[in-house]
Backbone as JSON Lines, residues from 0, in Angstrom:
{"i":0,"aa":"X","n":[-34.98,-1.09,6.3],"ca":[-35.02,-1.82,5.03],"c":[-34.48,-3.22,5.24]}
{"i":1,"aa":"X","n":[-35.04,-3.74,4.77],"ca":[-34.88,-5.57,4.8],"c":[-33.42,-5.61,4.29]}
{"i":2,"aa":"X","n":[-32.23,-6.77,5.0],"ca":[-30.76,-6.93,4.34],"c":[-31.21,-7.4,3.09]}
{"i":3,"aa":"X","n":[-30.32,-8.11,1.94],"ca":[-30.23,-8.24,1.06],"c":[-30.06,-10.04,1.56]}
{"i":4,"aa":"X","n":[-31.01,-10.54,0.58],"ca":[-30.54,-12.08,0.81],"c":[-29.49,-13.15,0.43]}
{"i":5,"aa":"X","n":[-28.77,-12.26,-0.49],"ca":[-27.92,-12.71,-1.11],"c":[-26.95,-12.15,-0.23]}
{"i":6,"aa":"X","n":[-26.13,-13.52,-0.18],"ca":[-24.88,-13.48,0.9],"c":[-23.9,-12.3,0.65]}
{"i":7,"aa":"X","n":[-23.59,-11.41,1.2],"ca":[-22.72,-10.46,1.39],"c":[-21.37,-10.56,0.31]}
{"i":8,"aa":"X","n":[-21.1,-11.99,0.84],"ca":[-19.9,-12.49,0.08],"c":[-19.55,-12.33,-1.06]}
{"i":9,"aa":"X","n":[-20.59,-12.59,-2.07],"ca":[-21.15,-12.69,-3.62],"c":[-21.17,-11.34,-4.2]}
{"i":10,"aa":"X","n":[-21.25,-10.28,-3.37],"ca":[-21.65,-8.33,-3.68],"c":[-20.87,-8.2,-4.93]}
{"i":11,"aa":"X","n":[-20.54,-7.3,-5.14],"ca":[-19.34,-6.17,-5.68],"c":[-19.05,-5.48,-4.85]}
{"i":12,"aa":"X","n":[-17.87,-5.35,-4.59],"ca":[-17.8,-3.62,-3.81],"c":[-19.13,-2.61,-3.54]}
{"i":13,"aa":"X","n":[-19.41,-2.11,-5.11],"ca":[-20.35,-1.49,-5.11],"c":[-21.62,-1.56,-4.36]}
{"i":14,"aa":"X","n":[-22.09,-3.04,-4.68],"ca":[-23.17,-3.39,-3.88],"c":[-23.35,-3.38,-2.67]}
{"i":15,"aa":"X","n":[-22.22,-3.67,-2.38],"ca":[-22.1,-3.86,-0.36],"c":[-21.94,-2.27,0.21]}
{"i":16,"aa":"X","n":[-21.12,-1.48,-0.57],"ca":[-21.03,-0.16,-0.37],"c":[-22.71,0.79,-0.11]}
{"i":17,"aa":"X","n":[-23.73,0.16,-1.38],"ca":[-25.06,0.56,-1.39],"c":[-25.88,0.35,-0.13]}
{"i":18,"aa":"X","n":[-25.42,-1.1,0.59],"ca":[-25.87,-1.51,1.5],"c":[-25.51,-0.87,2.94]}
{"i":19,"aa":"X","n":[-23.93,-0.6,2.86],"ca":[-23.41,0.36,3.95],"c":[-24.15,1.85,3.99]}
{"i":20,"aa":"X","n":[-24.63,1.92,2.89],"ca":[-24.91,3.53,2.71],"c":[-26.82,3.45,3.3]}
{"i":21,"aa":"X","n":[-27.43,2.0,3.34],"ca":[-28.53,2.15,3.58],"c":[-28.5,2.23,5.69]}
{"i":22,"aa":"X","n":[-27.09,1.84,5.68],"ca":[-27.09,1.83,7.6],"c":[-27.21,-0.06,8.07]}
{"i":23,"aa":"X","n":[-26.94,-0.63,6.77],"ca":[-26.61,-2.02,7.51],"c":[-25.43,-2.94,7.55]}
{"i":24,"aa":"X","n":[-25.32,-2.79,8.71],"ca":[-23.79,-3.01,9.58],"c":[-23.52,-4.07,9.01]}
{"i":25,"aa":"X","n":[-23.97,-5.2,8.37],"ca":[-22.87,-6.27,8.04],"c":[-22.49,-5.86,7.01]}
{"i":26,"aa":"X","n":[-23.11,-4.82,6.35],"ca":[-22.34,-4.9,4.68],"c":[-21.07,-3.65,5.22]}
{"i":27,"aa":"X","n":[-20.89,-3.08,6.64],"ca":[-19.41,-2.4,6.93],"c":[-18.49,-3.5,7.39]}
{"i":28,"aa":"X","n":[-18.75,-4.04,8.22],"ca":[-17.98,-5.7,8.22],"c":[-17.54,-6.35,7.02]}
{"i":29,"aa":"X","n":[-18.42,-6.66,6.32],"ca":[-18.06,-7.1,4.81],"c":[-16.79,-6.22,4.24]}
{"i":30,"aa":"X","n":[-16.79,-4.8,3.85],"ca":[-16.35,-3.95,3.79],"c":[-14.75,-4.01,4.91]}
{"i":31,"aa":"X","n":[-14.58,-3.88,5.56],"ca":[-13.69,-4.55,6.55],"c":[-12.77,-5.62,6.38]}
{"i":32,"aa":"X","n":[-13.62,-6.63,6.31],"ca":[-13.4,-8.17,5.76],"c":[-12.17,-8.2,4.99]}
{"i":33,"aa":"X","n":[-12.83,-7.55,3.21],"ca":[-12.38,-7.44,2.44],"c":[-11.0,-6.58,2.59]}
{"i":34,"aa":"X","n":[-10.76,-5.48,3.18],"ca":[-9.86,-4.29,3.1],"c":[-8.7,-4.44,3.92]}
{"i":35,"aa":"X","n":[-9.03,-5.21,5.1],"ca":[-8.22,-4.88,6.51],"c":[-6.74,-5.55,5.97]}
{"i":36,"aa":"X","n":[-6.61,-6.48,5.32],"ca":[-5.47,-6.69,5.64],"c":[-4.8,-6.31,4.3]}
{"i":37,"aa":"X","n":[-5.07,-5.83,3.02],"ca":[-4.59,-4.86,1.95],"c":[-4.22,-3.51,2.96]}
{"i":38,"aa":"X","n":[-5.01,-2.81,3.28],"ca":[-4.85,-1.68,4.12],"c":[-3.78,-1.96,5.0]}
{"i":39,"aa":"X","n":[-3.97,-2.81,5.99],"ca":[-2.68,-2.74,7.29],"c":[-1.4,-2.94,6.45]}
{"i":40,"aa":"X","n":[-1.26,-4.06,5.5],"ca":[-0.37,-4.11,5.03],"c":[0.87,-3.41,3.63]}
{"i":41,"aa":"X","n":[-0.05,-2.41,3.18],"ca":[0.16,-1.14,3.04],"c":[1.08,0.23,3.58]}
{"i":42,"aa":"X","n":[-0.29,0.08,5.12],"ca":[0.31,1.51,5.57],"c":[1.5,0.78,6.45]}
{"i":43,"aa":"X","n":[1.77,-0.92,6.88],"ca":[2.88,-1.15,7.49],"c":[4.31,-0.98,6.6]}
{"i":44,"aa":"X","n":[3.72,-1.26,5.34],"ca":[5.38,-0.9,4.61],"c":[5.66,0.64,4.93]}
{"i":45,"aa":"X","n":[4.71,1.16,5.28],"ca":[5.2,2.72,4.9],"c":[5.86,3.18,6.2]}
{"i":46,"aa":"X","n":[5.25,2.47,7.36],"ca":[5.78,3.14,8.66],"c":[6.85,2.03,9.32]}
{"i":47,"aa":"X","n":[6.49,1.03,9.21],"ca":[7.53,-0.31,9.35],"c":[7.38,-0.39,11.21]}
{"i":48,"aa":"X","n":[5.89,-0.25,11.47],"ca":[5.76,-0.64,12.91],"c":[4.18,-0.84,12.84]}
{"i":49,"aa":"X","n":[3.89,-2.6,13.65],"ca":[2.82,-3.03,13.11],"c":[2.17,-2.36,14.36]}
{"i":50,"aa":"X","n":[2.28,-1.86,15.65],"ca":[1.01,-1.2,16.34],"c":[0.79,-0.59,15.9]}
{"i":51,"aa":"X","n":[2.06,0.94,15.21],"ca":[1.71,2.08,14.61],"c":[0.2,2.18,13.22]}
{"i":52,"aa":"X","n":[0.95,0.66,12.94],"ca":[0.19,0.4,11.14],"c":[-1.18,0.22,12.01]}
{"i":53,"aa":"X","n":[-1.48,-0.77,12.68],"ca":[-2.91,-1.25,13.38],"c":[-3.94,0.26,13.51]}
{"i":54,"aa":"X","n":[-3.03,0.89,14.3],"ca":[-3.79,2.48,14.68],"c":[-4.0,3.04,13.39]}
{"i":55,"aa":"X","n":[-3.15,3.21,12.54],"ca":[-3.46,4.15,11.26],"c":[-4.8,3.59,10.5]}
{"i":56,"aa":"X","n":[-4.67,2.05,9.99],"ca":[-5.81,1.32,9.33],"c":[-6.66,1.13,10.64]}
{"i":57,"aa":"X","n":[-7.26,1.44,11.4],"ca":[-8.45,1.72,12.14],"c":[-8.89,2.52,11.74]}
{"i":58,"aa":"X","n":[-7.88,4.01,11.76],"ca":[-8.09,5.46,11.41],"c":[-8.54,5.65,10.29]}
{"i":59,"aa":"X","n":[-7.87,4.43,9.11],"ca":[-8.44,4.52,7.79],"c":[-10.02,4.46,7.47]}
{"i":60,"aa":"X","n":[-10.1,3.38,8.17],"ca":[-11.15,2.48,8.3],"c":[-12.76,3.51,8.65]}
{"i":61,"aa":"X","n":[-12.21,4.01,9.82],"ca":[-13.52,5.01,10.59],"c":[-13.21,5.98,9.85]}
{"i":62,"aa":"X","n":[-12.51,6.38,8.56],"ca":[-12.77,7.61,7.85],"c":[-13.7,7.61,6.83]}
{"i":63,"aa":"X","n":[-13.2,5.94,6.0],"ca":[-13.82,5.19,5.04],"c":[-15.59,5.44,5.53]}
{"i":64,"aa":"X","n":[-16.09,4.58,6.73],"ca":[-17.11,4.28,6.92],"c":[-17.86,5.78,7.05]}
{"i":65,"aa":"X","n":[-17.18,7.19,7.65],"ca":[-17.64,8.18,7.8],"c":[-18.41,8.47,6.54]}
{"i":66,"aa":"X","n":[-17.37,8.05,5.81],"ca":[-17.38,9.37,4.54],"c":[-17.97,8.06,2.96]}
{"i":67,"aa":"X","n":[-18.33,7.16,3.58],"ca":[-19.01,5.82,3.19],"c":[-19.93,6.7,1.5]}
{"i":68,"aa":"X","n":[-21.2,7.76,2.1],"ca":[-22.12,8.44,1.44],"c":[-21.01,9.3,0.09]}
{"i":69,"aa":"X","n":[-19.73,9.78,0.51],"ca":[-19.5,10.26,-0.9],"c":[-18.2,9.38,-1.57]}
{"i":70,"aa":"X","n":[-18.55,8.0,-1.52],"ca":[-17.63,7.64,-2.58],"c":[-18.81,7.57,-3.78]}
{"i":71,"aa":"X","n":[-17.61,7.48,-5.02],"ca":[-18.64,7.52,-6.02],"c":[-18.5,6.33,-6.51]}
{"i":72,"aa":"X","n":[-19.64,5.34,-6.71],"ca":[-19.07,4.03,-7.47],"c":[-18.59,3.64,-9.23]}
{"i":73,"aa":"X","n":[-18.62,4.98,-9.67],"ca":[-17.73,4.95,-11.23],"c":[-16.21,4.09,-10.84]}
{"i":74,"aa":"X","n":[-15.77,4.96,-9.79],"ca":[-14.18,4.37,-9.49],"c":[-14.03,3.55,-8.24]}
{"i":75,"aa":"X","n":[-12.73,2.43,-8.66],"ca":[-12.64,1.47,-7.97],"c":[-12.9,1.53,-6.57]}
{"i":76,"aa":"X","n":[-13.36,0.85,-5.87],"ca":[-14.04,1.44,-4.12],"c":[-11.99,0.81,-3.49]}
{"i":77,"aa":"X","n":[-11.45,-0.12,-4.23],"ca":[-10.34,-0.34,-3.45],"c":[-9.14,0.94,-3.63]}
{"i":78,"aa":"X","n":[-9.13,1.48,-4.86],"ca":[-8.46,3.06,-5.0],"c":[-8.9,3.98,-4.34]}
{"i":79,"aa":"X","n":[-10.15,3.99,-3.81],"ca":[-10.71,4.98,-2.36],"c":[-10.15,4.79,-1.45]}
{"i":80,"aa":"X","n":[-10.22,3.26,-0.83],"ca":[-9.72,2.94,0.16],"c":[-8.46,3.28,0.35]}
{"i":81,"aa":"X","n":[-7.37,2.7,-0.32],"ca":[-6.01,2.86,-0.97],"c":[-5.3,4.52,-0.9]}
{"i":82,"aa":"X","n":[-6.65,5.18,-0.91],"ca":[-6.05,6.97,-1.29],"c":[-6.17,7.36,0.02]}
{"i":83,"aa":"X","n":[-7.6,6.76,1.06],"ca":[-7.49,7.58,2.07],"c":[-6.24,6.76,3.56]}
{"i":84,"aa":"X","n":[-5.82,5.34,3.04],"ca":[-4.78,4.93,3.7],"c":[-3.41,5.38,3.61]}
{"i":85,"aa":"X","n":[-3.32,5.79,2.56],"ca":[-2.34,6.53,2.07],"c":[-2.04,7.88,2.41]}
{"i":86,"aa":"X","n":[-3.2,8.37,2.6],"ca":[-3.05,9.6,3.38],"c":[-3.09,9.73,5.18]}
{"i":87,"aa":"X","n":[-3.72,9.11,5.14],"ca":[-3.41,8.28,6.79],"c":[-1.86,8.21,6.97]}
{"i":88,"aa":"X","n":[-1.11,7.52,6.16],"ca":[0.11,7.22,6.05],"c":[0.95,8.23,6.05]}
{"i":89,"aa":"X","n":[0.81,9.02,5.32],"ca":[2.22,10.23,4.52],"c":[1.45,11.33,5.45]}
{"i":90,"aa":"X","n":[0.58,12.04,6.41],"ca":[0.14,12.87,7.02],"c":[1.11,12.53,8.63]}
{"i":91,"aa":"X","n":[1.1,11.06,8.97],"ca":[1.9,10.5,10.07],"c":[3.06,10.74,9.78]}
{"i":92,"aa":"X","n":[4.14,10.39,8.67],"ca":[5.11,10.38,8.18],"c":[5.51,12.12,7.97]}
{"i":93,"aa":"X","n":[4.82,13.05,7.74],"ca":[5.26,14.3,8.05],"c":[5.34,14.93,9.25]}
{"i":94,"aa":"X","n":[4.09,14.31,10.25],"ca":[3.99,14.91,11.54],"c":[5.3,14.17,12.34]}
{"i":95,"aa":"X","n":[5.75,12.88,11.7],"ca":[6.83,12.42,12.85],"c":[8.08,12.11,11.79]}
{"i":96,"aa":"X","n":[8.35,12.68,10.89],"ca":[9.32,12.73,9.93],"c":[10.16,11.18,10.17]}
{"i":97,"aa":"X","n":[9.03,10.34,10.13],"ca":[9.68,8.69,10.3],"c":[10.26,8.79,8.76]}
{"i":98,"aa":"X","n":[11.55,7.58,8.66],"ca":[11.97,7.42,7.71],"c":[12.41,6.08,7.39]}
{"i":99,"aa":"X","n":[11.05,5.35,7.7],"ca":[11.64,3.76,7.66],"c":[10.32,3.2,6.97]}
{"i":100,"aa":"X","n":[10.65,2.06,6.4],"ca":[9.82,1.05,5.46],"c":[9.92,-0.4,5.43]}
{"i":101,"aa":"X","n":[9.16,-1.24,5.12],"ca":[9.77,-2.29,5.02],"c":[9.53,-2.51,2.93]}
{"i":102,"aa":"X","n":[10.71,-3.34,2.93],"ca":[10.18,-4.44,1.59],"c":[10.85,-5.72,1.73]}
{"i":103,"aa":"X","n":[10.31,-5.82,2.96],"ca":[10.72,-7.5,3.17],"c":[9.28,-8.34,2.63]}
{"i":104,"aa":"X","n":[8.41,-8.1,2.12],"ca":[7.81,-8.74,1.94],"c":[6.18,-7.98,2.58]}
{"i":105,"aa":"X","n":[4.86,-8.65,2.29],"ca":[3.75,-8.17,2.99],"c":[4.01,-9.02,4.27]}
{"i":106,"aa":"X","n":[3.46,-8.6,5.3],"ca":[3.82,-8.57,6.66],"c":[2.74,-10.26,7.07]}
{"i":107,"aa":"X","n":[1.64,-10.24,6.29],"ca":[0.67,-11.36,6.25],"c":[1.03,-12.72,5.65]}
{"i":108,"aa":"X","n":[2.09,-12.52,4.83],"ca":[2.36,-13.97,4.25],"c":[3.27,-14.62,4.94]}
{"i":109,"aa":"X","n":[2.43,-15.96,4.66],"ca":[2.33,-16.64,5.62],"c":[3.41,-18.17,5.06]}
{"i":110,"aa":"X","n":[4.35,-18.27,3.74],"ca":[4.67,-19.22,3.74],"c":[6.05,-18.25,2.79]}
{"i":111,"aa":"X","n":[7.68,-18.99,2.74],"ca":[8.47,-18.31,2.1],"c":[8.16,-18.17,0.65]}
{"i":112,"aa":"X","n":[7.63,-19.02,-0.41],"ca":[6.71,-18.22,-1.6],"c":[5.86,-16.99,-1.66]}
{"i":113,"aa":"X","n":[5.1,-16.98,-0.32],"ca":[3.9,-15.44,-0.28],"c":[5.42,-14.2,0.41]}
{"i":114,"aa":"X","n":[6.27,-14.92,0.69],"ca":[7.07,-13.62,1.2],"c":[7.64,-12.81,-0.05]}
{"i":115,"aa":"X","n":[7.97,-14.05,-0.51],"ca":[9.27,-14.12,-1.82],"c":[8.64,-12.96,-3.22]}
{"i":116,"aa":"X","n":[6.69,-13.53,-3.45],"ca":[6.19,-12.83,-4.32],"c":[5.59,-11.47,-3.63]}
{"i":117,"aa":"X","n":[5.91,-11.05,-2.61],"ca":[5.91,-9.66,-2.38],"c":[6.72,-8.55,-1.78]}
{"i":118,"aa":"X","n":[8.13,-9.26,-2.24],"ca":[9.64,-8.47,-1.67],"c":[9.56,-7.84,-3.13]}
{"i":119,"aa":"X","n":[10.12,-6.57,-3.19],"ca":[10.61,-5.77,-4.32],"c":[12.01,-6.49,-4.77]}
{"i":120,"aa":"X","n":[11.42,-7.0,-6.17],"ca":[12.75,-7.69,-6.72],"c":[14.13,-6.96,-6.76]}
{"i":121,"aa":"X","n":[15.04,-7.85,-6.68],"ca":[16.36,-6.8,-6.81],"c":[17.1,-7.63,-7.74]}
{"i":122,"aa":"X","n":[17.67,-7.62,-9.07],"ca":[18.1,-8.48,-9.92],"c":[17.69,-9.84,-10.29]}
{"i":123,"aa":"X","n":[18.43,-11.1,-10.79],"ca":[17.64,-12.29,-10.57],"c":[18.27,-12.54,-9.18]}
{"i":124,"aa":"X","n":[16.86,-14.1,-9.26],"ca":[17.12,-15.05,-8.31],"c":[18.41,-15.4,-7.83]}
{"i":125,"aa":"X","n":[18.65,-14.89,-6.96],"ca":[20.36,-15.57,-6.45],"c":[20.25,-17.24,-5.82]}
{"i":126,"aa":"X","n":[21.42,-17.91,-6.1],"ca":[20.97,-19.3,-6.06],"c":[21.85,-20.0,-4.76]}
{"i":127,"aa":"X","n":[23.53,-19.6,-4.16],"ca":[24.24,-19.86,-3.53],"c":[23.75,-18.93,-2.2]}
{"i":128,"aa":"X","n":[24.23,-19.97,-1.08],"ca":[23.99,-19.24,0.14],"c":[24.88,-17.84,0.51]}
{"i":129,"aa":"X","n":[25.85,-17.66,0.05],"ca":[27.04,-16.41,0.06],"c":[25.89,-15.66,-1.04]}
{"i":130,"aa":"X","n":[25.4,-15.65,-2.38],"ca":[24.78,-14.59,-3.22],"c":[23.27,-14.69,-2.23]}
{"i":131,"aa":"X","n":[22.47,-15.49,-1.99],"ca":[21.77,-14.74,-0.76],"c":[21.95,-13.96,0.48]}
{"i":132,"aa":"X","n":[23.28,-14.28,0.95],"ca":[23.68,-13.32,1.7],"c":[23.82,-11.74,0.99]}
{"i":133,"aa":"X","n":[24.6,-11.51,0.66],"ca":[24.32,-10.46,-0.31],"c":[23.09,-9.46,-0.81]}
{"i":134,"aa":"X","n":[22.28,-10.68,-1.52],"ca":[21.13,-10.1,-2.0],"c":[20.27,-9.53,-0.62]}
{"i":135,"aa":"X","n":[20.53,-10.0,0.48],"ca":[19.66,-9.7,1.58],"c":[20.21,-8.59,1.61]}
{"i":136,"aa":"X","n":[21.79,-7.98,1.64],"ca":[22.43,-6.69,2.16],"c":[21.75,-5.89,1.24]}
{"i":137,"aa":"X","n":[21.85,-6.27,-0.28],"ca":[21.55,-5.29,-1.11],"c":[19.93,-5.03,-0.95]}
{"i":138,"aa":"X","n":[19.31,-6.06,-0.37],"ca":[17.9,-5.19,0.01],"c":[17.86,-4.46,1.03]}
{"i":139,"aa":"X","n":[18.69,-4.7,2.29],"ca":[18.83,-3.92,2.9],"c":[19.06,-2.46,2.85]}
{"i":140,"aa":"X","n":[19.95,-2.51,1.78],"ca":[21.09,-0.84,1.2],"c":[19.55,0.03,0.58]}
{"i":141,"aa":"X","n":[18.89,-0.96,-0.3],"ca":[17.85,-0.36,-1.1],"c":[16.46,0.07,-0.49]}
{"i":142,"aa":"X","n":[16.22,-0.74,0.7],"ca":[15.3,-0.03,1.78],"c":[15.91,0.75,2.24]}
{"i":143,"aa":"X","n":[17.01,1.09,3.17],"ca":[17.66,2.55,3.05],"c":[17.23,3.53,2.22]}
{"i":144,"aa":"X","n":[17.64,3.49,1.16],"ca":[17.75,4.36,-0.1],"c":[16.51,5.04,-0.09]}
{"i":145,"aa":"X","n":[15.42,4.23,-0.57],"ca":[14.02,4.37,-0.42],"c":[13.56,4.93,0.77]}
{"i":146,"aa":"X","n":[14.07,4.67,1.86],"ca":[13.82,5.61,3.12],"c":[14.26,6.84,3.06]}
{"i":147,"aa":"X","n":[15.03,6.94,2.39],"ca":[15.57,8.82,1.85],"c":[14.59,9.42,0.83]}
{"i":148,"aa":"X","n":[13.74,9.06,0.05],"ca":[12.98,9.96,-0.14],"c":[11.88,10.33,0.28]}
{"i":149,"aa":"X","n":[11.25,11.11,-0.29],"ca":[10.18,12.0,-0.2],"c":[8.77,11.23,0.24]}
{"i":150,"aa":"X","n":[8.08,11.78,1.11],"ca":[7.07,10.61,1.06],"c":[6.32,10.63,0.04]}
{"i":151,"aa":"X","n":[6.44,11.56,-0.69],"ca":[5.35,11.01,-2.34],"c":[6.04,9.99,-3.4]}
{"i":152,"aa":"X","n":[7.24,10.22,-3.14],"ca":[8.56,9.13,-4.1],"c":[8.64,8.17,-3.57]}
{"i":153,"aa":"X","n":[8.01,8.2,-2.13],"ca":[8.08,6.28,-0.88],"c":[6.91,6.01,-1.66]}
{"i":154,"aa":"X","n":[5.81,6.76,-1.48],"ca":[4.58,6.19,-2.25],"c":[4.64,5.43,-3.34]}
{"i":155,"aa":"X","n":[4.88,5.99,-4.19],"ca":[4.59,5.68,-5.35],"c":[5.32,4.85,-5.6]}
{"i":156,"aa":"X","n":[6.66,4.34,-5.18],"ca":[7.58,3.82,-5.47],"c":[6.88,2.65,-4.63]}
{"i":157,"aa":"X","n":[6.28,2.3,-3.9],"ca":[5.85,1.1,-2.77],"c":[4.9,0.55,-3.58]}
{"i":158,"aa":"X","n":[3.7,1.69,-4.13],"ca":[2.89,1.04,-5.37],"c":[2.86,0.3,-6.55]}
{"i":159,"aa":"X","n":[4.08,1.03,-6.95],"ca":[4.35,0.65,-8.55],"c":[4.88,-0.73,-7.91]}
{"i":160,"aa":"X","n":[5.99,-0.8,-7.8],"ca":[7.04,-1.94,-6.9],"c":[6.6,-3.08,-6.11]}
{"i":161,"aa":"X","n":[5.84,-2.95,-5.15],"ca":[5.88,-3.8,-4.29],"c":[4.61,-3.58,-4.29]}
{"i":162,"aa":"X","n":[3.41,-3.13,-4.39],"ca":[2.02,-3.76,-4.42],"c":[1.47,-3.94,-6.01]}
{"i":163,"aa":"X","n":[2.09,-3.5,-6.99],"ca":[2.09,-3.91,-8.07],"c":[1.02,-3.09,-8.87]}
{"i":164,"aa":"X","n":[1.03,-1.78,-8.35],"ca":[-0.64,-0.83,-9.1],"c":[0.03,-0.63,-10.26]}
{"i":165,"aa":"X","n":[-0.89,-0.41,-10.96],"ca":[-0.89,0.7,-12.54],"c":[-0.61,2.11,-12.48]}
{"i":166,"aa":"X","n":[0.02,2.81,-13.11],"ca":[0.46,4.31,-13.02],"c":[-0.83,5.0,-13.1]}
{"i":167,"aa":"X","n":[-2.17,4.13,-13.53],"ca":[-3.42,5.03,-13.49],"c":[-4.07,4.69,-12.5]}
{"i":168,"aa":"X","n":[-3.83,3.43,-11.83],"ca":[-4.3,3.87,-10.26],"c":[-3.58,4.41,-8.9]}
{"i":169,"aa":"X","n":[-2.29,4.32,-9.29],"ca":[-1.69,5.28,-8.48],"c":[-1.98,6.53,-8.77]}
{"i":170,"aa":"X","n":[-2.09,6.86,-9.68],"ca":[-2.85,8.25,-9.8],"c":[-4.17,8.49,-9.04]}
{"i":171,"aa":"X","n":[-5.15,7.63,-9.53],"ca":[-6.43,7.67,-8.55],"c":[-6.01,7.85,-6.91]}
{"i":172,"aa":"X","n":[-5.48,6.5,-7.08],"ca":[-5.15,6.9,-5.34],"c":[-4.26,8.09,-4.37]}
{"i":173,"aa":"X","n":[-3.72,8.48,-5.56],"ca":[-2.76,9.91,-4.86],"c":[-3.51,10.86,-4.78]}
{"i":174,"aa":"X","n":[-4.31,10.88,-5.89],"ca":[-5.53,11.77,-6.26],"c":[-4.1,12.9,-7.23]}
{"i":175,"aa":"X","n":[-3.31,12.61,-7.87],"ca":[-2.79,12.99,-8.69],"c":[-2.78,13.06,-10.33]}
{"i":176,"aa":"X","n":[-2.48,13.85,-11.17],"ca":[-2.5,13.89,-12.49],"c":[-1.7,12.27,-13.3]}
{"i":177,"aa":"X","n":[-1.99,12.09,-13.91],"ca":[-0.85,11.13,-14.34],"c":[0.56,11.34,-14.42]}
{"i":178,"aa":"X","n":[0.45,11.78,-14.98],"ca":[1.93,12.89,-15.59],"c":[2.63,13.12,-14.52]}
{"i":179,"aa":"X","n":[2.33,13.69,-13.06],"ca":[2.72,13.64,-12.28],"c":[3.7,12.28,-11.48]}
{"i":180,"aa":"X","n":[2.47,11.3,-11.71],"ca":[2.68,10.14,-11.16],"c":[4.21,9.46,-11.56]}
{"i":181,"aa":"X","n":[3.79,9.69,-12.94],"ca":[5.2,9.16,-13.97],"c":[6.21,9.76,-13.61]}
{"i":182,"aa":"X","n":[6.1,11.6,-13.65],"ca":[6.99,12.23,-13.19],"c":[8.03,11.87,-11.84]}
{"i":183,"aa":"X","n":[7.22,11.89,-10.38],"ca":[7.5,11.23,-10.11],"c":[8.44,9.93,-9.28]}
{"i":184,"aa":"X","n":[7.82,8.65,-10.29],"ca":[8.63,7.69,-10.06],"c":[10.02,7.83,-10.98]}
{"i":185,"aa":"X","n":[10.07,8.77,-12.15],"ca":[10.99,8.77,-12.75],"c":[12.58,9.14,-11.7]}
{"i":186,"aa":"X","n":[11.47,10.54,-11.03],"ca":[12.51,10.9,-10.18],"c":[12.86,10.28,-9.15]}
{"i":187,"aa":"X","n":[12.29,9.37,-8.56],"ca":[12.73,8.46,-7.32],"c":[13.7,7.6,-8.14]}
{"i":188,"aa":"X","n":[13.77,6.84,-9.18],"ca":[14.31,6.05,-9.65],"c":[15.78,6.52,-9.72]}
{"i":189,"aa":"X","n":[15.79,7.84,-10.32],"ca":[17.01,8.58,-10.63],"c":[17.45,8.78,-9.49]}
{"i":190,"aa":"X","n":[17.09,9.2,-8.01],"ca":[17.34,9.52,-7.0],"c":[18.2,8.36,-6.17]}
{"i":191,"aa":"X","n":[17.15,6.96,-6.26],"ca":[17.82,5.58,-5.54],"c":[19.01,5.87,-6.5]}
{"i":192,"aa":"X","n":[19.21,5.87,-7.87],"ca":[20.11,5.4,-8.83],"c":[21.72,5.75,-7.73]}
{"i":193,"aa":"X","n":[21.74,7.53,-7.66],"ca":[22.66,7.87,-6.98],"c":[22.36,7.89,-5.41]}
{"i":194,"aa":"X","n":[21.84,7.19,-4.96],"ca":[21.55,7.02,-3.13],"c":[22.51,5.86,-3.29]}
{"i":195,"aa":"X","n":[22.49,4.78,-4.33],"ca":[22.39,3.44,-4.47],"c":[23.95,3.37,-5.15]}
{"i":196,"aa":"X","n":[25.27,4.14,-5.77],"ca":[25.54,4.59,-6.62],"c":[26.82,3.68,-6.21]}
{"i":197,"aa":"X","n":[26.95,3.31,-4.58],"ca":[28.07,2.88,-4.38],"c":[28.15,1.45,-4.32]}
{"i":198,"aa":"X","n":[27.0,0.95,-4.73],"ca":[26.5,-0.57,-4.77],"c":[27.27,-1.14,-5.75]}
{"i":199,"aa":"X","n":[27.61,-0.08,-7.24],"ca":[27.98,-1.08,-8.84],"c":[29.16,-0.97,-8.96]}
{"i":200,"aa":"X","n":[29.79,-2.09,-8.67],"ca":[31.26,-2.27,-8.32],"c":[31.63,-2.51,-9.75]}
């Protein structure tokens, strides 16, 4: 079948997905393009080692393209992506009971503003070099913390937090109930609260 003349670029998801599904390789590149560095930078918060992350989003990647024929395009093609990196992720994280993360920021930004708008806030802006010192420990204490739970409470808690999803696409992407989802982050929250307990002087 003849490509599509309209530049790849211009698609929807959907469209380029139609095109992957007809067997033409630039619209999996396209596909790629778009994903690789949402994906790496993802499954790197979760494992907090960028060869490890590289191997997993490959793994993502050649699962995606496998299994290309049953996404359905009602739902977002990036919550597909998102669900099966995620499981890439927390399947590693059980087989090697790692317990480390980052939230220093996405691993790709590239200037101290792109770091700054994707560190998990921790109170306000601290303004003195001694309260940035600090605020760095207390992110430190709180990546800890977060490394003590569960990998469905790292999840969700990395989503809501630091990539900024909706409780209804973290749901999609867990492939969980809502209710659940809420459930939960409620409980991670309560959990850091007392992980975190010796922080509130």
């Amino acid at each position: 079948m003849a490509e599509s003349r309209e530049p790849l670029t211009a698609l929807t998801d959907q469209e380029v997905v139609a095109l992957a599904c007809q067997g033409i390789e630039a619209a999996y590149r396209e596909l790629i393009r778009r994903y690789q560095r949402p994906v790496f930078s993802l499954i790197y918060r979760m494992v907090r080692n960028r060869e490890l992350a590289e191997d997993l989003a490959q793994e993502t990647f050649i699962k995606v393209l496998n299994a290309i024929a049953s996404y359905r395009p009602e739902f977002k093609f990036s919550s597909w992506v998102f669900k099966i990196a995620n499981n890439a992720a927390i399947d590693h994280l059980r087989r090697r009971e790692l317990d480390t993360l980052s939230l220093d920021g996405s691993p790709h930004a590239e200037t101290p503003d792109a770091v700054e708008a994707t560190v998990l806030q921790v109170g306000d802006h601290q303004e003195s070099p001694l309260e940035t010192v600090e605020a760095r420990e207390l992110g430190s204490s709180i990546e800890a913390g977060i490394a003590q739970l569960r990998p469905e409470y790292r999840t969700c808690i990395l989503l809501r937090h630091v990539e900024g999803r909706s409780y209804e696409e973290i749901a999609e992407i867990m492939g969980l109930p809502l209710g659940t989802v809420k459930t939960y982050i409620h409980r991670a929250r309560n959990e850091l609260r007392v992980i975190l307990g010796h922080l509130r002087a």
